[in-house]
C-alpha positions in Angstrom: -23.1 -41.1 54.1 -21.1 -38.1 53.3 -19.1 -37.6 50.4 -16.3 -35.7 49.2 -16.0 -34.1 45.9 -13.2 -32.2 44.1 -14.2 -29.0 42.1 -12.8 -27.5 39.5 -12.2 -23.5 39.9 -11.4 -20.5 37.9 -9.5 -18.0 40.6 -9.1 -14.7 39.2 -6.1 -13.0 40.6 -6.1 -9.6 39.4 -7.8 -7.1 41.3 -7.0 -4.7 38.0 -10.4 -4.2 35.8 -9.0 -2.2 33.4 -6.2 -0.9 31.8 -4.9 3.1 30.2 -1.9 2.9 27.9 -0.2 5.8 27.2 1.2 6.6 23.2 4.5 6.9 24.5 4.9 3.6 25.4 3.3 2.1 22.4 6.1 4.2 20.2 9.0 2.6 22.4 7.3 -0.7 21.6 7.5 -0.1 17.8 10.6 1.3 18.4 12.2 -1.4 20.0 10.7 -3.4 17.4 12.2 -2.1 14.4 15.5 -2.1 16.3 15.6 -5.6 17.3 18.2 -8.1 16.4 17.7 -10.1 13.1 17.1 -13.4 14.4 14.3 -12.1 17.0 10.9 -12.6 15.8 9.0 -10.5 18.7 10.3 -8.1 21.6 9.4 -8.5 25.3 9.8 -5.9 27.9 9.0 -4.5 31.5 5.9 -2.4 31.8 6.2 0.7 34.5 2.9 2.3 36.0 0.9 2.6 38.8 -2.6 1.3 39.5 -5.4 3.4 40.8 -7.6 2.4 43.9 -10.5 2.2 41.6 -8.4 -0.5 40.1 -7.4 1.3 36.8 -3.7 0.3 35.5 -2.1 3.5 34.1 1.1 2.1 32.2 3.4 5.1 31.4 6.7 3.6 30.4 8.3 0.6 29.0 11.6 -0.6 28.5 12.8 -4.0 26.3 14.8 -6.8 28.1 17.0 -9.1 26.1 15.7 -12.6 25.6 16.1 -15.9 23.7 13.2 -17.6 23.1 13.0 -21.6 21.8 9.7 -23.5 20.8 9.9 -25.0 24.9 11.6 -22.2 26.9 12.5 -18.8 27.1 15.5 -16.9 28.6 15.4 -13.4 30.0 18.2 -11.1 30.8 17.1 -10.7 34.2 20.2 -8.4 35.5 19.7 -6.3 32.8 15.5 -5.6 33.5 16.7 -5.1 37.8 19.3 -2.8 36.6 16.9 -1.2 34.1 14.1 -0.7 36.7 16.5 0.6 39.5 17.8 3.3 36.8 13.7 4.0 35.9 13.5 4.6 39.8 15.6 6.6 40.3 14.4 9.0 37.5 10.8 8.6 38.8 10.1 6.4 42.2 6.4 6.4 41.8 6.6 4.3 38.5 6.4 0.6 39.7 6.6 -2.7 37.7 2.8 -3.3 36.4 3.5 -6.1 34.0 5.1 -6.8 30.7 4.8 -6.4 27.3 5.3 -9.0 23.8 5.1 -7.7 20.1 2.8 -10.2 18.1 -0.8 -10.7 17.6 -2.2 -11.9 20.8 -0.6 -14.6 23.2 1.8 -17.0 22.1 2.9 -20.6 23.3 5.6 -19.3 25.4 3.5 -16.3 27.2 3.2 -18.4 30.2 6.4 -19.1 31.4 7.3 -15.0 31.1 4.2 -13.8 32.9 5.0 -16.9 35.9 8.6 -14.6 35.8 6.9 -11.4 36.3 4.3 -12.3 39.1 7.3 -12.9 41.3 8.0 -9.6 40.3 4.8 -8.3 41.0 1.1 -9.0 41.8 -1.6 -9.5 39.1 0.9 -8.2 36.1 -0.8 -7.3 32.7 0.6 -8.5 29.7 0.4 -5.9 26.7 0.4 -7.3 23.5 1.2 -4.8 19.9 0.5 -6.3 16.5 3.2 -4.1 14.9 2.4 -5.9 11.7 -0.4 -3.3 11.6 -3.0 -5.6 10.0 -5.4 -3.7 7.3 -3.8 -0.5 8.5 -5.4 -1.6 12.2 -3.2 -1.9 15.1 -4.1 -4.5 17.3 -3.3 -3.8 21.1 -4.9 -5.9 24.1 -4.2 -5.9 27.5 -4.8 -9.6 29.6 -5.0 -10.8 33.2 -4.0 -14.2 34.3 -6.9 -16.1 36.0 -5.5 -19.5 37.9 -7.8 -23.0 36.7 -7.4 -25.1 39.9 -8.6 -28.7 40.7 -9.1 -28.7 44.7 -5.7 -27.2 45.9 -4.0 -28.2 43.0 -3.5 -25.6 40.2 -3.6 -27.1 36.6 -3.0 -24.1 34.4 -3.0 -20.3 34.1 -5.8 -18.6 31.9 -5.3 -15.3 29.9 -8.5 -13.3 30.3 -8.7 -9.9 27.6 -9.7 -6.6 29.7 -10.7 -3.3 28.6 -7.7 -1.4 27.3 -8.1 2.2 26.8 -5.4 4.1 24.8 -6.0 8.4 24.7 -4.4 10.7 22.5 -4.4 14.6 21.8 -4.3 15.5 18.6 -0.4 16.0 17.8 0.4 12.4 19.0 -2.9 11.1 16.7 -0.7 11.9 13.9 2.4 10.1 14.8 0.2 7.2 15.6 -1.5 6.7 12.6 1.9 7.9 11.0 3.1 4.7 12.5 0.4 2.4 10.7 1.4 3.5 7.4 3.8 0.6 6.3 5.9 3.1 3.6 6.5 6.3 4.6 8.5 9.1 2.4 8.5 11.6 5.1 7.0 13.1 8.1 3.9 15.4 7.5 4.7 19.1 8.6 2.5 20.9 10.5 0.0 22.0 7.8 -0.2 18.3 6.6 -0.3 17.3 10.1 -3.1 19.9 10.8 -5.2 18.9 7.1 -5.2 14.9 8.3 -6.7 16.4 11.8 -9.2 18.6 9.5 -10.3 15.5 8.0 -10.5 13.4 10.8 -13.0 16.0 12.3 -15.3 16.1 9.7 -15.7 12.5 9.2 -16.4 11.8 12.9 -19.1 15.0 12.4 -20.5 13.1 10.0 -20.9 10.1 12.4 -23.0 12.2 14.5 -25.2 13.5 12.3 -26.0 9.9 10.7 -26.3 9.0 14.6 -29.2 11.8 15.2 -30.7 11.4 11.9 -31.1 7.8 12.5 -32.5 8.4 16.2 -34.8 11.5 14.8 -36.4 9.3 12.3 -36.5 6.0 14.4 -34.0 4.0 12.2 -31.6 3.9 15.7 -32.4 3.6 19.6 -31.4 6.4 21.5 -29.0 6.1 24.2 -29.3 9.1 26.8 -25.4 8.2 27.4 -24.5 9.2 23.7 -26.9 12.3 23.8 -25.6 13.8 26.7 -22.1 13.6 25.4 -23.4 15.3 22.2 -24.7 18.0 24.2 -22.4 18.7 26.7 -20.0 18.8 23.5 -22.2 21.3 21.8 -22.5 23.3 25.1 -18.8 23.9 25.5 -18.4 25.1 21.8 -17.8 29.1 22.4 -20.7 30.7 20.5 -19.6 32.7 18.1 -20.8 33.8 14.7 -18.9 31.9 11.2 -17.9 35.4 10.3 -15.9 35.7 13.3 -15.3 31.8 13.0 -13.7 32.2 9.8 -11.5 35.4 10.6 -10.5 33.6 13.4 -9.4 30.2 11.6 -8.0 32.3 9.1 -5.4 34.9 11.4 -4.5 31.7 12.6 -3.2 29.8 9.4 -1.2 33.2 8.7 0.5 33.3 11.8 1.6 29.7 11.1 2.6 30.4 7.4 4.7 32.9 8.8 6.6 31.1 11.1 7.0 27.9 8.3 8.0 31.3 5.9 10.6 32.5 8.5 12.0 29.0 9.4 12.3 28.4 6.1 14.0 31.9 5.6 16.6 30.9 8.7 17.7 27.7 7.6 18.4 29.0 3.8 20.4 31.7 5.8 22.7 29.9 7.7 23.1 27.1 4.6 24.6 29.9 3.1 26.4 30.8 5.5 27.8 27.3 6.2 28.7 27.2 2.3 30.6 30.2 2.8 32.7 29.4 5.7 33.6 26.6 4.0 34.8 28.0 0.2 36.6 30.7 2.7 38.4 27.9 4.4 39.4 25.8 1.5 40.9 29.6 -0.8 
């Protein structure tokens, strides 16, 4: 005699494997954080994007939609994110509603009901997630997928499931970033500040290396072919040139840019004075 049994099934429904966050959005996050009304505890927004057939999500923009948010519900402005996105479109058509973004470490109690909003919106929408509390000088950011917990054709619940998040930065946009983490800030770093952080970060991730090969040379670490071809194909692209010529280079380099801070320097003291003068000339 045959019988019939019910199981219980996870159904993934994102096709997306991983995510690439650009800094710009990250900065409109924190932003929009900083600029939020008093009694708000986090921020929520639309993500904008595109996914790649390899099923990479690139998310290039953001925007915040107004919300109010209770221990059991939560209420979006949804005219204001269609009229948002229909601006965004018309700006740049080929960025399309990828998912949605929350300020707070990881997902909260009410992450459900917005992400149920948004797949009407979309297919398989990430949700991004920003600690801006900037734990131990760290910033948390994850990316999730909802993965469906069914019981026969019945479905019970909705899963977060964490994917790889990759966030990639050149050098001048490093410096806001970690600018960002620092809690009290007196100013912004010029470009000589800017430039001795970058310094500093490049020796210390020089010294990673050679701990690495020392420790693979005398047996203390396995090798990984993946990590020593990187290492070479880094070394190979490095022009080769002597540290004489290194070191007059580095150097004609710093005086062209202490030249321009001198002359900038030079232009606003100029027209201060100027300003000063217009003004006593005015007032006689």
């Amino acid at each position: 005699m045959a019988s019939s049994s019910t199981v219980l099934q996870f159904h993934p429904s994102a096709t997306i494997v991983s995510a690439r966050v650009q800094p710009v959005v990250l900065f409109n996050i924190c932003d929009s954080y900083v600029r939020r009304p008093d009694q708000a505890e986090r921020v929520i927004g639309t993500l904008l994007g595109s996914v790649s057939p390899d099923g990479t999500l690139d998310i290039r923009n953001s925007y915040v939609v107004p919300h109010n948010e209770s221990a059991d519900q939560v209420a979006l402005d949804i005219d204001y994110h269609h009229n948002m996105f229909s601006s965004h479109q018309k700006v740049n058509p080929k960025e399309v509603i990828v998912g949605w973004f929350s300020t707070g470490f990881g997902v909260s109690g009410g992450s459900a009901l917005i992400h149920e909003f948004y797949s009407r919106e979309v297919q398989n929408p990430v949700h991004l997630t920003v600690d801006t509390g900037f734990r131990n000088g760290e910033a948390s950011i994850k990316a999730y997928v909802s993965v469906s917990l069914s019981l026969g054709d019945k479905q019970l619940a909705a899963q977060f499931q964490e994917i790889p998040l990759d966030l990639r930065m050149i050098e001048a946009e490093r410096v806001g970033f970690d600018l960002l983490k620092t809690t009290n800030v007196d100013k912004l770093p010029n470009d000589l500040e800017g430039m001795e952080s970058s310094m500093e970060r490049l020796y210390a991730l020089i010294d990673d290396v050679y701990k690495y090969v020392d420790g693979v040379v005398e047996g203390r670490i396995t090798p990984d072919n993946n990590i020593g071809r990187f290492i070479a194909d880094t070394l190979a692209s490095m022009p080769r040139i002597s540290p004489a010529a290194f070191d007059k280079l580095f150097n004609d380099k710093i005086q062209d840019n202490l030249a321009l801070v001198y002359l900038s320097s030079l232009i606003r003291t100029q027209l201060s004075i100027a300003e000063k003068l217009n003004t006593a000339a005015q007032i006689l």
